[in-house]
C-alpha positions, -999 to +999 in steps of 0.1 A: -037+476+344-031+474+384-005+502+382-028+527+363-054+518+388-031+527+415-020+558+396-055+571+393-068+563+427-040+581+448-042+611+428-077+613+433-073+612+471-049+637+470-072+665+456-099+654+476-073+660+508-063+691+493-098+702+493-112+693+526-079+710+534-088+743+519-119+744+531-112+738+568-082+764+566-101+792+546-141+787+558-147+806+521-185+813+516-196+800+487-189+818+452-152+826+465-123+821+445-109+798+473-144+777+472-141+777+436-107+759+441-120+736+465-148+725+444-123+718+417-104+699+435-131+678+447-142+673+410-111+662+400-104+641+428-135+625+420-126+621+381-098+604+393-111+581+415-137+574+391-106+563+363-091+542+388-126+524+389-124+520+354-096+515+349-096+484+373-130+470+357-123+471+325-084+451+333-111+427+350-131+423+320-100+416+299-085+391+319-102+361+310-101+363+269-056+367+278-062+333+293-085+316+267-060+334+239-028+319+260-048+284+266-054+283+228-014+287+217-008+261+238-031+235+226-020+243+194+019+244+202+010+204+220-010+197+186+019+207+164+041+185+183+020+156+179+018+157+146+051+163+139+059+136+161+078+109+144+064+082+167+031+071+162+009+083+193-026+069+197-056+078+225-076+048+231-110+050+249-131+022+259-106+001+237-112+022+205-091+045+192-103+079+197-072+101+184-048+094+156-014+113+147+003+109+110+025+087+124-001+065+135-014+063+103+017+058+081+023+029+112-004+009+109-011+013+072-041+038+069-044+065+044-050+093+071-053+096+108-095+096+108-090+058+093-083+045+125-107+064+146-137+042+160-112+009+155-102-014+185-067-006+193-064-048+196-071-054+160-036-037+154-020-060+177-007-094+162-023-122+175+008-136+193+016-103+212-024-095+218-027-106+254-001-091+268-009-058+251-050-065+267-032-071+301-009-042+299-040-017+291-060-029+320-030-025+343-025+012+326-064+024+331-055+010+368-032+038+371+005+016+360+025+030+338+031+004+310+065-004+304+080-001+268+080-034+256+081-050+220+050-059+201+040-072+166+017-048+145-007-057+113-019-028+096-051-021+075-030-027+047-016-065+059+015-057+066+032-070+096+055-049+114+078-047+146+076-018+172+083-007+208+051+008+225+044+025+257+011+036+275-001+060+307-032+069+316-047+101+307-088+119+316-105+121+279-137+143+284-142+129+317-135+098+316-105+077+317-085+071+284-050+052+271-024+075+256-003+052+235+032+058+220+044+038+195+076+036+179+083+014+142+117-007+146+108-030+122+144-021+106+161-027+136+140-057+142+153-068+108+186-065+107+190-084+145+170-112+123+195-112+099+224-106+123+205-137+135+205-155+105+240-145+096+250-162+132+233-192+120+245-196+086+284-190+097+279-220+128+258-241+098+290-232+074+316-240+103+303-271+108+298-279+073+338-267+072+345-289+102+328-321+081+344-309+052+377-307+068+371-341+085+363-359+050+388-342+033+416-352+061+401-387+054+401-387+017+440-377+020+445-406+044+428-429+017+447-415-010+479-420+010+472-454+018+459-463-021+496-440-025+512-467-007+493-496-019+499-487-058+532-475-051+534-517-038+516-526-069+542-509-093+566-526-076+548-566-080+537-553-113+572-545-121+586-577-106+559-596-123+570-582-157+606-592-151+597-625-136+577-624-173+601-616-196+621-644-179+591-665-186+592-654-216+627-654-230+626-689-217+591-696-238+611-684-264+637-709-264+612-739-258+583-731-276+605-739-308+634-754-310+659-750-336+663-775-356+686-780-386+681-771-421+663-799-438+658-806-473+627-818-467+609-792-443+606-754-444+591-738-416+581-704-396+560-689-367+548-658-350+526-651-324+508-621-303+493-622-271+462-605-259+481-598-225+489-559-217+523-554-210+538-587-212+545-612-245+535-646-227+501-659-232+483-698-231+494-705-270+521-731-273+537-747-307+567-771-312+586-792-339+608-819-329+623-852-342+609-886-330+637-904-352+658-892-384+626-901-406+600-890-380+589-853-370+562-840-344+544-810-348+519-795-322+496-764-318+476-755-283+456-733-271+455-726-231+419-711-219+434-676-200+460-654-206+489-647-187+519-668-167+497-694-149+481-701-188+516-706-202+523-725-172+498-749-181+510-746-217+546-757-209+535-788-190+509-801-220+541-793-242+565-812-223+538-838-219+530-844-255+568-844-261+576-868-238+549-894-245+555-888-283+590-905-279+576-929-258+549-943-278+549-925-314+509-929-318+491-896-322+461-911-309+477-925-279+497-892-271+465-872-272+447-896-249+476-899-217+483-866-222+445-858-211+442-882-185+475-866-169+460-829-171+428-846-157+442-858-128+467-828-123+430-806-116+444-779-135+419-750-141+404-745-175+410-764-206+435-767-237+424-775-270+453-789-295+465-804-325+494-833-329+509-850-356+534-868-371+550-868-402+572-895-424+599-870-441+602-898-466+565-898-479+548-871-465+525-893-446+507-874-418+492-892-387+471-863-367+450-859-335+430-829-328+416-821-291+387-794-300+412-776-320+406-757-354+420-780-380+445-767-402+447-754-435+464-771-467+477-748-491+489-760-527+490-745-563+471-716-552+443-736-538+434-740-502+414-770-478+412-780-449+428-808-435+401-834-422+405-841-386+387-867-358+367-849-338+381-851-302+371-829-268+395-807-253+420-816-227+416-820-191+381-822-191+369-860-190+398-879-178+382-911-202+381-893-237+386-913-265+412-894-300+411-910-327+440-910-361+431-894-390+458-898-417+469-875-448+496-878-474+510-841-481+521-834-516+550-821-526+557-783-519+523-784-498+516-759-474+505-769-441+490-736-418+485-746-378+470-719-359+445-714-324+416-697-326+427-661-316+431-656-349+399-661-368+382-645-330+399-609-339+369-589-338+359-555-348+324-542-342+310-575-330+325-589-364+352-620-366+377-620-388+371-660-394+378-685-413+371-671-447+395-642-444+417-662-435+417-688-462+415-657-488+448-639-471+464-676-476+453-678-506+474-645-521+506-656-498+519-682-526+547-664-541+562-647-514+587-660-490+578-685-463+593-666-439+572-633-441+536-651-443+525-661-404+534-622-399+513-615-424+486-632-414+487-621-379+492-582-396+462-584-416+439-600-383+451-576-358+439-544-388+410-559-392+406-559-349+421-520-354+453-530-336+435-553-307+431-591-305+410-602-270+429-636-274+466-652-280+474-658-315+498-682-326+504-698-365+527-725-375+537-731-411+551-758-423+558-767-463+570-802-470+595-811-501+598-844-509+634-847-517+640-885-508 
């Protein structure tokens, strides 16, 4: 517009000199040709001038709607960018929030931006990070720029969420305002937490490793020591069970001697013991000769199992023996016998059964110390041998046994066993007495040498293979031949 005012204004001033030129040079009267030109030129000069005023007025007049048109794109290129803007910006006046962007709303859990318009910018801020936030806008409206810092959100909608915010001052209408830029990290936020966490868990899990490292390191050290100690209790076990068998082969060849075949006496034996792993138990038995008319017979029963109850079984065998030859009174025997055990302290108790019997007659002089008394079988038919009652052994050194005395028939049957027998048990049942008589009962016709097996077989099925106790039986059939 300028240059066309600048156009139009020099051309006009050049006619105009043109004219006044003319007319000083020619001094034409009026109505001559030449004053015709110079009156032309001073009209168009004038036209000219006249444009140039135009021209420049109406370029004046324009001038102001270019600037309200360019002042307009701008707000509306700054508005774009707001809303656009992926961070949530907020204008807070006189604590409220006067201008919203989507972000803001999406941020603090509004349906649009005019939900948060009119609230205090505070109520957004979590409790925890509220005073700083309070401090930080009085230091902005001072003229600070607030530092980004972190803060704690709660929307309209409850949620709680992490973000970084900044804050200058801005002029709002004319007075003084908060522009306020907040960014959502909550991710971020979450996954340091987690990193966090994870940090946490792995030092938890090391030391929980360390521990379980530790106790396991011990645990191996036990075991190797237990190792070592059962390796050292194979080995006793094993040198026990030798030491045993020993015990035992020896047992063997005292328990019973052998004596020579006798028209007048028939006998056999067996015996189990409730001992794992060894064949030695508290149960003794023996036959021997007083003189060539006279012969002992004894049963006993040692409380325990084991080598210290055979122990103990060996001595009141030897004992009863020895005193037997000595003095050949049942009674008697029984009663030194006790007082010896008695005064020996030995642990537990034995119970047991002596006799003797005249070969020539069949007379039987017996003396029982708490022990079962034994069965007579004959014909098919069998009792029970009557017996004094008497306490065990080497319990009350002054005990008192008494002689009970039985004449055996020809071709009797005479059955001494201990009580871990009848005590076989199966289901909190005994095998007892009864079955015992009855298996007896059906053992007339077979060999004498195959019934104290049997009788042990038949207990130990009943007890399914497992007797708590030493068994021992001693048979002995008597044939009057003199």
């Amino acid at each position: 517009m300028q240059s066309r005012f600048v156009l139009y204004w020099y051309s006009g001033l050049a006619l105009l000199g043109v004219a006044f030129a003319i007319s000083l040079v020619s001094g034409a009267p009026s109505g001559n040709p030449v004053s015709w030109l110079q009156r032309g030129g001073q009209w168009l000069a004038g036209i000219y001038l006249l444009a140039g005023l135009l021209s420049l007025t109406a370029g004046r007049e324009r001038a102001p709607f270019a600037l309200e048109r360019a002042l307009e794109e701008s707000e509306d290129r700054y508005r774009k960018l707001i809303d656009t803007n992926p961070d949530a910006i907020l204008v807070v006046a006189d604590g409220k929030v006067a201008f919203a962007n989507p972000a803001s709303a999406a941020l603090l859990g509004a349906g649009s931006p005019l939900e948060l318009r009119g609230t205090e910018w505070l109520s957004f801020v979590h409790t925890d990070s509220r005073r700083s936030m309070d401090e930080g806008g009085a230091s902005t409206l001072g003229g600070s720029l607030l530092p980004q810092q972190d803060v704690v959100l709660v929307g309209l909608d409850g949620q709680v969420r992490d973000a970084e915010v900044t804050a200058s001052r801005i002029e709002l209408e004319g007075r003084l305002a908060m522009q306020v830029l907040l960014r959502d990290v909550s991710l971020r936020k979450q996954t340091e937490r987690n990193r966090e966490r994870l940090v946490v868990d792995q030092q938890q899990l090391n030391q929980e490793l360390s521990a379980a490292n530790r106790e396991l390191q011990a645990q191996t050290e036990e075991l190797a020591g237990q190792e070592e100690k059962l390796r050292m209790s194979y080995e006793r076990q094993s040198e026990t069970a030798r030491e045993q068998q020993v015990l035992f082969d020896r047992l063997q060849r005292v328990f019973l001697d052998k004596l020579p075949d006798l028209p007048e006496v028939e006998f056999a034996y067996a015996h189990v013991s409730a001992t794992t792993g060894a064949q030695v138990g508290g149960d003794f038995y023996d036959l021997f000769y007083l003189d060539d008319d006279s012969l002992g017979l004894m049963i006993g029963d040692v409380s325990g199992q084991g080598i210290e109850a055979s122990r103990i079984a060996l001595m009141a065998k030897d004992s009863i023996r020895a005193f037997a030859l000595e003095e050949p009174k049942s009674g008697n025997v029984v009663e030194r016998v006790n007082r010896l055990l008695t005064k020996r302290g030995l642990p537990g108790f034995i119970t047991a059964f002596f006799g003797i019997l005249d070969l020539r007659t069949g007379h039987l002089a017996s003396a029982s110390a708490g022990h079962p008394p034994p069965f007579i079988l004959l014909s098919g038919e069998v009792s029970q041998l009557e017996v004094a009652p008497g306490l065990p052994l080497g319990v009350f050194p002054d005990a008192v046994y008494h002689e009970r005395h039985t004449v055996l028939p020809n071709q009797a049957l005479l059955l001494l066993y201990t009580d871990g027998l009848t005590e076989a048990r199966r289901d909190g049942r005994m095998y007892g007495e009864g079955r015992l008589r009855l298996m007896l009962s059906r053992t007339t016709l077979l060999p004498l040498s195959q019934v104290p097996h049997l009788l042990v077989e038949d207990a130990l099925t009943f007890a399914d293979g497992r007797v708590t106790d030493d068994a021992a039986v001693l048979l002995l059939r008597y044939k009057a031949c003199r």
